[in-house]
Residue, then its C-alpha position, 0 to 999 in steps of 0.5 A: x500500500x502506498x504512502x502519498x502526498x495529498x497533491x498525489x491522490x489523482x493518481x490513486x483513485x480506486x485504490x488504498x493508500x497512507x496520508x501522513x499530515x494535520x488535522x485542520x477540522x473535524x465534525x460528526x452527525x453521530x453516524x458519520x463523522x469527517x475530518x480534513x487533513x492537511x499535509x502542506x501539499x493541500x487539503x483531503x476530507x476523510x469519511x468515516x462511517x460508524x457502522x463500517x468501523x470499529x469502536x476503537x477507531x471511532x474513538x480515535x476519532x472522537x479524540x481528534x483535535x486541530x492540528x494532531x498529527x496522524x496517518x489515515x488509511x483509505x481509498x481514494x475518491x474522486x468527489x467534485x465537491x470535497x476540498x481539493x476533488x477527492x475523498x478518503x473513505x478511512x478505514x484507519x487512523x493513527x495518531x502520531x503526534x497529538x495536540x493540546x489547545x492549539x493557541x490559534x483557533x478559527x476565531x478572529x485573532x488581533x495582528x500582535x497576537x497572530x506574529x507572536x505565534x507566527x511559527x504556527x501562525x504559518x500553517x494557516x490556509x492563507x499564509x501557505x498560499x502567500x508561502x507557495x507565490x514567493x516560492x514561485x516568484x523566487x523560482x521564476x527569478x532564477x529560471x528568467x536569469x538562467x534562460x538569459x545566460x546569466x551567472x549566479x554569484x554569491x556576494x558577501x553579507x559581512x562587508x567593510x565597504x556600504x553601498x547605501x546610507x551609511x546612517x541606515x548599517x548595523x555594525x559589529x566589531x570584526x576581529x582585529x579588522x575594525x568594523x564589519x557591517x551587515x550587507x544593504x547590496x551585493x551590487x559593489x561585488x557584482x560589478x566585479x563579477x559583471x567584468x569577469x562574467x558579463x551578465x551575473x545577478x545575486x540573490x540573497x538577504x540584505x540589511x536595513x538599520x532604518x527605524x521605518x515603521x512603514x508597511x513597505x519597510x523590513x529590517x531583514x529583506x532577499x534583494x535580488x541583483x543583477x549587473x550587465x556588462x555594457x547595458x546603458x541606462x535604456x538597455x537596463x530598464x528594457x531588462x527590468x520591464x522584461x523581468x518583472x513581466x515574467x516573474x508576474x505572468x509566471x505567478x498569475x500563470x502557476x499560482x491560480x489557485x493560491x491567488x484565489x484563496x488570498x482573494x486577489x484580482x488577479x485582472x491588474x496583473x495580467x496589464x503587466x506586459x512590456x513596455x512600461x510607461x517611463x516619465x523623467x523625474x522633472x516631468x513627474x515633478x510637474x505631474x504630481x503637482x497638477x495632482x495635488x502633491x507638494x513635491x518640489x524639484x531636488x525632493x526624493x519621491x514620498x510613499x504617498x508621491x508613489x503611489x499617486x503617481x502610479x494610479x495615472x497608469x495601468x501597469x508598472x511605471x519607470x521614473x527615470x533621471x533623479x537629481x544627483x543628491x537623493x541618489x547613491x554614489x555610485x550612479x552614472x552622472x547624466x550627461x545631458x544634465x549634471x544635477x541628474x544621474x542615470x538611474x530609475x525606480x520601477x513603480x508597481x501599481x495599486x499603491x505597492x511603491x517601488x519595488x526597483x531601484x536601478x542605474x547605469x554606473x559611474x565608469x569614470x574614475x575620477x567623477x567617482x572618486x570625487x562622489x566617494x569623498x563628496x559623500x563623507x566616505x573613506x576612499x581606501x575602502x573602496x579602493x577595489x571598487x575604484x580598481x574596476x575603473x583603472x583596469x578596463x572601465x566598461x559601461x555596466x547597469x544593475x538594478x535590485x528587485x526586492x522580493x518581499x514588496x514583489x511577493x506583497x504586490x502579487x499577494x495584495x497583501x496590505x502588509x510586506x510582513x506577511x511576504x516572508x516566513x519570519x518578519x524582521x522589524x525594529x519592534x520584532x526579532x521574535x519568533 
């Protein structure tokens, strides 16, 4: 008799087989009883009929409680109405691991609570649904970057050299080295790598010490980056239009079911197709104003700009040629405009923000040695990065995606926290 999987039960219908997994309810008429049971691939109702069984399997039953483990015995079949289309007509049931006054149970539970209890919290219908998008949308992100040619590189988490504020690092004392911070990018490293392997991305989690309270902000969040060898400013956001294109189609494609449970319209994705909308950043200016914002020019774009700038627009905008001072070292000066630099943040629609931030390099060495001691940083860390101007400068742009606020936007979730297994904020480092 074989042990499978609830996904797997299409391939049993008729015969007898072994479900390991949790108990999610359970209910009885008195003559016939039902339990539905989870096993992390999906939901299984179980039948068993009084007249059919023994006592002692009736009272096993009896003594069920949400989220005993067991393994049921049953044949399988197939039933339109059941959860998941199919039914096991039990004929055993064991318990493998009981079950006490699970501390979640059907009733309304406040955030606070449910976060303090987010290792069981996790088992609940819709934060497997939410699990089961960010695995796709991570698997669509290495198979989009595989099928391009582009290599994975694993930059470090400990670093001596920032790539952003250095207001928003955590530090720790690295032996007889000094400091060490945790990672806010691995961009600094991939240029590197983009020099050696032309087309390279990295992926991982990277930190952020600002005390944000906001629903778009984690402390601890997985960024994805990748870097070209020879893209400009234009061929990056082509790249960036193109990428998250695929990763949402592949979502709304695979994840249907998953979708429906966390009851997402799914319609303002399927509008997510190359090519986006791009608005320079002087004209954003002037749009946001007619809209009501008091935004003046030199000004990074607010939440709130953010968002009203995208509801102008069906699908994902670019923002494109910031001003100098509100953006990072290492961007690319803009030619046509000195108080500008070649960058661009890729906005997601229905109020989600930016979910890129990307830009064409500085390749000059000395205007980006100049950036580097303009900003208050030391040039002798960054010596290596400065090499990668005296040995072969190449035109090079990258861009970092943050998952989280991706997962968020897909999920139409209200809050990031619920786009990662285990939230990091500056109120929570528990469970």
């Amino acid at each position: 008799m074989a042990t499978v999987r609830i996904s797997e039960l299409g391939e049993f219908v008729g015969q007898q087989v072994t479900v390991r997994g949790w108990v999610v309810t359970t209910r009885s008429s008195g003559k016939i009883a039902f339990l539905v049971l989870r096993d992390g691939t999906g939901l299984v109702q179980g039948v068993l009929a009084r007249k059919e069984v023994d006592d002692a399997l009736w009272e096993r039953f009896a003594g069920l409680t949400q989220e005993t483990a067991l393994a049921v015995t049953g044949t399988v079949r197939a039933d339109a109405r059941a959860p998941g289309g199919f039914e096991l007509t039990l004929t055993d049931l064991a318990v493998t691991g009981p079950s006490t006054d699970f501390p979640i149970t059907p009733k309304e539970h406040g955030t606070s609570y449910l976060f303090e209890h987010r290792h069981l919290w996790l088992r609940s219908r819709r934060q497997v649904a939410i699990a089961r998008v960010r695995h796709e949308v991570v698997q669509a992100i290495r198979d989009f970057f595989y099928a391009r040619d582009f290599v994975l590189v694993d930059t470090p988490i400990l670093t001596g050299s920032i790539g952003e504020e250095a207001g928003n690092l955590f530090s720790t004392d690295y032996f007889d080295l000094g400091k060490a911070y945790l990672g806010q990018t691995g961009q600094l490293y991939g240029e590197a790598a983009a020099a050696a392997l032309g087309r390279i991305y990295c992926f991982g989690p990277t930190f952020r010490a600002e005390k944000s309270k906001t629903r778009r902000h984690l402390t601890e969040f997985w960024m994805v980056e990748p870097e070209v060898a020879f893209n400009d400013s234009d061929d990056n956001m082509r790249l960036q239009e193109d990428f998250v294109s695929y990763v949402v189609g592949r979502a709304v494609e695979r994840r249907g079911a998953e979708l429906r449970e966390l009851e997402r319209d799914t319609s303002p994705l399927e509008r997510v197709q190359a090519p986006f909308p791009r608005i320079s950043y002087t004209d954003a200016v002037a749009k946001l104003n007619t809209l009501g914002s008091d935004i003046t020019w030199g000004r990074d774009l607010g939440g709130d700009d953010e968002t009203l700038l995208a509801r102008e627009y069906d699908r994902p905008v670019f923002v494109f040629n910031y001003p100098r001072e509100v953006k990072a070292f290492y961007m690319k000066e803009n030619p046509d405009d000195p108080r500008t630099v070649l960058g661009n943040d890729c906005l997601a629609p229905e109020g989600y923000g930016e979910i890129i931030g990307g830009s064409q390099r500085e390749d000059d060495y000395d205007r980006l040695l100049a950036r580097i001691v303009a900003q208050g940083l030391d040039p002798q860390a960054y010596g290596w990065y400065l090499d990668l101007r005296r040995y072969g400068t190449f035109v090079h742009s990258g861009f970092g995606l943050g998952l989280e606020r991706t997962v968020a936007w897909i999920c139409g979730l209200s809050h990031i926290r619920e786009a990662i297994a285990f939230p990091r904020q500056i109120h929570r480092l528990f469970p």
